[in-house]
N, C-alpha and C positions, 0 to 999 in steps of 0.2 A: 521370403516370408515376412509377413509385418505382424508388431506383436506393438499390440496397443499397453502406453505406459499406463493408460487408464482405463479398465479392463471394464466390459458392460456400459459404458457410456453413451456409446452410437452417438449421433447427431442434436448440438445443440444451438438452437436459435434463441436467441435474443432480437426479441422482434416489438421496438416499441417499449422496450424493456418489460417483456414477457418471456420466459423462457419456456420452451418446448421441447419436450423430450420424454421420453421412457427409461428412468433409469431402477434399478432396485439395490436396499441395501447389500453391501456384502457381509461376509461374514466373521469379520474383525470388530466393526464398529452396526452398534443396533441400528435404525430408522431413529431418524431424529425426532421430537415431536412437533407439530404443528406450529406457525406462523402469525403474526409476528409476533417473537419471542419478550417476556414483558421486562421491564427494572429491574434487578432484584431487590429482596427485599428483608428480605433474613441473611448473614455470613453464611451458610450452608447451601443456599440454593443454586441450582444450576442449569443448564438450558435458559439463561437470561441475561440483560445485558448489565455488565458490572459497574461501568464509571465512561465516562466520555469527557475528553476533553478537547480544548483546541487550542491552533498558536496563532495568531494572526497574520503572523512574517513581521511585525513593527514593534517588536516587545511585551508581548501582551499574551498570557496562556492563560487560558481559564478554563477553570473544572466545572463543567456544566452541573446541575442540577436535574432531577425526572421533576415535570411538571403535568398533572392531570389535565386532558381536556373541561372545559368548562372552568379552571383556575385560573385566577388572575395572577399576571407573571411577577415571579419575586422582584424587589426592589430594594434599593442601596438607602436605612433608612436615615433622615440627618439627624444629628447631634444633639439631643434633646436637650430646650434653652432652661434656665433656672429656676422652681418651682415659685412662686409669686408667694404659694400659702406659706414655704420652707421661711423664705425672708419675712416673712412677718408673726413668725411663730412665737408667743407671748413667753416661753422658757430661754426667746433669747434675750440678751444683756439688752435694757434698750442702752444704752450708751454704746457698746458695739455695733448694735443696726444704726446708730446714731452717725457714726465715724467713717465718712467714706473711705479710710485706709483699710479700716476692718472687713468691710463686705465693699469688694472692687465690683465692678458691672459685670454679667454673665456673657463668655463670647459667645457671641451669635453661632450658632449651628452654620455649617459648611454648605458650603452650595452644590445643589449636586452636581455631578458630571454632565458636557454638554454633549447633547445629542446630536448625532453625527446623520444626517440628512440620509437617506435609503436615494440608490443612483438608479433603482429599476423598480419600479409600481408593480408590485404582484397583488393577485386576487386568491379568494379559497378556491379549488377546483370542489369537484363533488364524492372528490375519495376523503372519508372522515377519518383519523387518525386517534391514537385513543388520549396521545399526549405531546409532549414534546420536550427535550433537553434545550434549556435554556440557561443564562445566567443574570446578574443584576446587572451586570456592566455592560449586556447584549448589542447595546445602539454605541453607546458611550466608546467601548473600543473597538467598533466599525466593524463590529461580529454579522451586524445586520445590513450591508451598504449594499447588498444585493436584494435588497427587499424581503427578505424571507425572515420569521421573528423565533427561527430556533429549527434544532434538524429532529426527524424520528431516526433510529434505528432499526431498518427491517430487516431482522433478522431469522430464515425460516429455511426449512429442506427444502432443495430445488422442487421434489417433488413429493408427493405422499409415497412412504415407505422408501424415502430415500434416506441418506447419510451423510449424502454432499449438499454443506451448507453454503449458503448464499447468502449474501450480508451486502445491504445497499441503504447510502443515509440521504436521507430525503429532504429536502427544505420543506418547511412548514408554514403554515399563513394561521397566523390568530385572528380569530372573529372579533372585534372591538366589542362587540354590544353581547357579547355572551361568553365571553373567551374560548368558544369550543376551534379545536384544531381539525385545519382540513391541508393536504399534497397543496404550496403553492401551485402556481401558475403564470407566468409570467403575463401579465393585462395584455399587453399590444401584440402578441401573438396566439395568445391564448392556449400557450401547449405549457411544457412541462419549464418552472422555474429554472434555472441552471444556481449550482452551488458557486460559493466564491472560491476562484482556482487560489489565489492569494493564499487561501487558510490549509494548514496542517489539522487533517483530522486523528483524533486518538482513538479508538475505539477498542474495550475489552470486555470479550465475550465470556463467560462460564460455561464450560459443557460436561460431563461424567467424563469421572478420571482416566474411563479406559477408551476413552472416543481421541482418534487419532488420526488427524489431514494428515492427505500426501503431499499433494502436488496441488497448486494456485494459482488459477486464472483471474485475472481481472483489467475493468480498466480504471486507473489513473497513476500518475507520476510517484514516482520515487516511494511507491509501495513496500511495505515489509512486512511478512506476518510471520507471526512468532509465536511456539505454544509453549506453556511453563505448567508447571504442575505444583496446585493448591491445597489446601487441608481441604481435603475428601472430594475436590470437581480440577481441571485442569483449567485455564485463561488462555484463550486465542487472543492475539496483541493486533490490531490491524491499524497501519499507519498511513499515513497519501495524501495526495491531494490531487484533488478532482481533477478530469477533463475532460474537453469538449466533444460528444460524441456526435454523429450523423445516425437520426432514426427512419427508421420506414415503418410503415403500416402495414405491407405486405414482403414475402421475403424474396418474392420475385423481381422488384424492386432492386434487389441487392445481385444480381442477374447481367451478364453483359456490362456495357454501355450506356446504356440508354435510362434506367434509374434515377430515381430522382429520390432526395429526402421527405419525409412527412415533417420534421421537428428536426432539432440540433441544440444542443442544450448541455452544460458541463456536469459530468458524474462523478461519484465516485463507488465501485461495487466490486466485491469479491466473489467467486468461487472455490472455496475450499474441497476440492476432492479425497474420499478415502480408499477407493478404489488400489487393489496390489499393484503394487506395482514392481519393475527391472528387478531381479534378484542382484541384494546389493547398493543399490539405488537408496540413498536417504532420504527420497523425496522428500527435497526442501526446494525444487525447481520451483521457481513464479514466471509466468509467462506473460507479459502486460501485452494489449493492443487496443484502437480504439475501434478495432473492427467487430461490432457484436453483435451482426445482426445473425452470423450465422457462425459462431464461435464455436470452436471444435475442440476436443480433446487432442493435446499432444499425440502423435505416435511414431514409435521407435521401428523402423526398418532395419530388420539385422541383414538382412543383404549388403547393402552398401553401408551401412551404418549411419542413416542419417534421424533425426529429428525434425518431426516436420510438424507444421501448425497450420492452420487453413483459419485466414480472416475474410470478414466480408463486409459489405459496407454499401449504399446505394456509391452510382458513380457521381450522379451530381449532389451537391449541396441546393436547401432548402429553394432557394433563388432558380432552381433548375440550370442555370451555365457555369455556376465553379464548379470545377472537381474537385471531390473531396483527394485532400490526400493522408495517408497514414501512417500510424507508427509500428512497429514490434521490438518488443525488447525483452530478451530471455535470460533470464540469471541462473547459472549452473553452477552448483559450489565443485568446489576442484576435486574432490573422491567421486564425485558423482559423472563428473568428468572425465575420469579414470577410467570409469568401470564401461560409460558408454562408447568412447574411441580410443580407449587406451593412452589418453595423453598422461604420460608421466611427469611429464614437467609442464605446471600453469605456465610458467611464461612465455612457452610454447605457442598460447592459444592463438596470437594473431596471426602468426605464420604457419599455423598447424591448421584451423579451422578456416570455411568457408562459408557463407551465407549466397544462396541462389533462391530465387524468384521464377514460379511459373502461373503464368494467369491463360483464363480460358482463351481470350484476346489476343497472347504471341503464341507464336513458336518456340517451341521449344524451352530449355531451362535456362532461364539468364542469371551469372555471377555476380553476386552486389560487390560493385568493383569499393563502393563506399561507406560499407556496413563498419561500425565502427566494434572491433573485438579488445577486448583487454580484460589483465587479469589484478584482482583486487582484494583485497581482505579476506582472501577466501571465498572469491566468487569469481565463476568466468563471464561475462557481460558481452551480451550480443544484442547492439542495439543497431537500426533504421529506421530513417523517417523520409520521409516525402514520396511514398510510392503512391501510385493510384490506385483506386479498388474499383470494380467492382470481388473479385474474390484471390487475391494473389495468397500463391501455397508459396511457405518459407519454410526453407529446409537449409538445416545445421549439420555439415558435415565435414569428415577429415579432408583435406587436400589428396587430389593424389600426387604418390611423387615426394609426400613429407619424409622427410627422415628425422626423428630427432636431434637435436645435436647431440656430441659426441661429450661425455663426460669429461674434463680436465685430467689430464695425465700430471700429476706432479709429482717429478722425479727427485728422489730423495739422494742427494749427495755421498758420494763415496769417501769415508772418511783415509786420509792416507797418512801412515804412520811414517816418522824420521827420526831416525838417531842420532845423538846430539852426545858431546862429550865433552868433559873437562875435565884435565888431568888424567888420574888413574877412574874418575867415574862415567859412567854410560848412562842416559836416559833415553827413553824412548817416549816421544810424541805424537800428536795428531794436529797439533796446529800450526800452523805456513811455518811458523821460524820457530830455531830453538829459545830454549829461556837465557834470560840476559848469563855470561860468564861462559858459555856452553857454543859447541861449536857443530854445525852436523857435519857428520862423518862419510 
């Protein structure tokens, strides 16, 4: 019997980066409201985005700013030079304005930071955005070498009357002659911008204090989301950095062999589900893949005990002859571990656990003989890359044949007592020889 960890979900596509599906909220956390979620704007507010920042990977973090469409982007201003009226102002000494020792020359204002050339020509598409997180130093510290003048945050329920949030950050294209914001697009292809993999994104979300994710899908690199709890709303923390996805236009497309991509383009996007989940289960599992055309809800088979995830992907890349190939990488903290296969001991997992592959294409279930498993800060990590899609099901399960190892037996020494004597006196001891003067008997 299979018992889904994420219960009412049914089938989701990601199509084009559209998602499809039916789902409704449950009843822990309300329906979220409406899309996309704005700035906040008052310390009290919630359902909105809190602060964004980012790291460049070359020394450089910067705290974006919310800038309105139609606003001209903030700017680093220079050093304002010495007022001309100040030095000539008749309450000063004239012998002092007289004495170049007294009034030295004003330094020049600083020059501003050089602007770091954009490596890709984007254009505005025709989806209008209502603003964009930007900074002053945006070009200056190669925030912008992808062509793109700042990211939105869209953050909004997968669907109306759902609970499970969805959060994807978008590059942005500023209009020069109006500053109004529109979705990049990358000129010489004309589909969707890709984000700079390079950059660490920060993103933290506000929501009502009693609103509570489970479990997180999404795709990009060395993801982590994190929820804390604030004076009166809770902060969802979402960290990454983008990657390359393969899109289709159709989900058929993502079908067989024979498949081709519409677009290909690097993301970065979350799905936070609230859905009940494993009794037991801390649902803090995050599931990464780059396969989202037809991305599925985890589910738990208690038959065999496994975990399985279903990705999907067109088979070729945009070019129609490479094959894409893909990743999946599952993070399971060690109680949650516990509870699904009984591993009692993390460091267990690589020799305890197995990752197998079935696509519609072979036969049968094939074992990834190269799945890389290990156990870490309180997390067990099940990562694989280079498989081919079109739709291969990955399933996380115990070996058969495991046994744990045996706990250490450590045998506590028998202490042995000797009698030791000098003269008319007798002692008794426990250690190898008697005391000096003393003889055992």
């Amino acid at each position: 019997m299979k018992k889904r960890i994420l219960v009412a979900l049914g089938s989701i596509s990601l199509v084009g980066g559209l998602l499809t599906a039916a789902t409704t909220a449950n009843a822990a956390n309300d329906p979220l409201p409406g899309g996309p979620w704005p700035a906040c704007t008052t310390p009290t507010d919630f359902f909105c985005i809190d602060s964004v920042s980012v790291d460049n990977g070359r020394g450089t973090v910067a705290n974006l700013q919310w800038v309105a469409s139609g606003t001209a982007n903030p700017v680093d201003a220079p050093a304002p030079a010495a007022s001309p009226a100040a030095a000539a102002s008749p309450a000063a000494s004239p012998t002092a304005a007289a004495s170049p020792a007294a009034s030295p020359a004003a330094a020049a204002p600083a020059p501003a930071p050089a602007v770091v050339a954009p490596e890709v020509e984007t254009v505005a598409s025709t989806v209008a955005r209502t603003g964009r997180w930007t900074s002053t130093n945006w070009n200056s510290a190669r925030l912008g070498v992808k062509g793109y003048d700042g990211i939105f945050i869209n953050a909004r329920p997968t669907f109306s009357n759902s609970s499970n949030l969805w959060t994807t950050i978008e590059p942005i294209f500023v209009n020069a002659a109006d500053n109004k914001t529109f979705l990049a697009n990358n000129k010489a292809s004309g589909k969707n911008a890709s984000l700079d993999t390079d950059i660490t994104f920060t993103v933290k979300l506000r929501v009502k204090s009693t609103y509570s994710p489970n479990v997180t899908l999404g795709a990009g690199a060395g993801m982590t989301v994190k929820t804390t709890d604030g004076s009166g709303f809770r902060v969802i923390t979402l960290v990454g950095k983008p990657v390359s996805v393969a899109f289709a236009s159709d989900s058929k497309q993502c079908q067989g062999e024979t498949g081709k991509a519409t677009s290909k383009y690097a993301t970065l996007q979350a799905i936070s589900f609230t859905e009940f989940g494993i009794d037991g289960v801390s649902n803090d599992i995050i599931v990464l893949s780059d396969g989202l055309c037809k991305l599925s809800s985890p589910v738990w088979n208690a038959a065999d005990k496994s975990f399985v995830f279903t990705a999907a992907a067109p088979h070729f890349d945009v070019d129609g002859t490479t094959v894409n190939r893909g990743f999946y990488r599952a993070y399971v903290p060690f109680n949650d571990a516990k509870v699904l296969w009984g591993l009692e001991n993390p460091n267990d997992a690589a020799k305890a656990l197995e990752l197998s592959v079935t696509t519609d294409e072979a036969t049968g279930e094939q074992i990834v003989e190269n799945a890389n498993i290990a156990a870490k800060n309180g997390v067990i990590s099940i990562e694989y890359e280079g498989f081919k899609y079109s739709q291969p099901k990955l399933s996380v399960k115990m070996k058969k044949g495991y046994k744990p190892a045996a706990a250490a037996v450590v045998k506590t020494p028998v202490k042995k007592t000797i009698t030791c004597v000098k003269g008319k006196i007798t002692k008794k001891v426990t250690t190898a020889a008697c005391p000096a003067g003393f003889k055992k008997k």
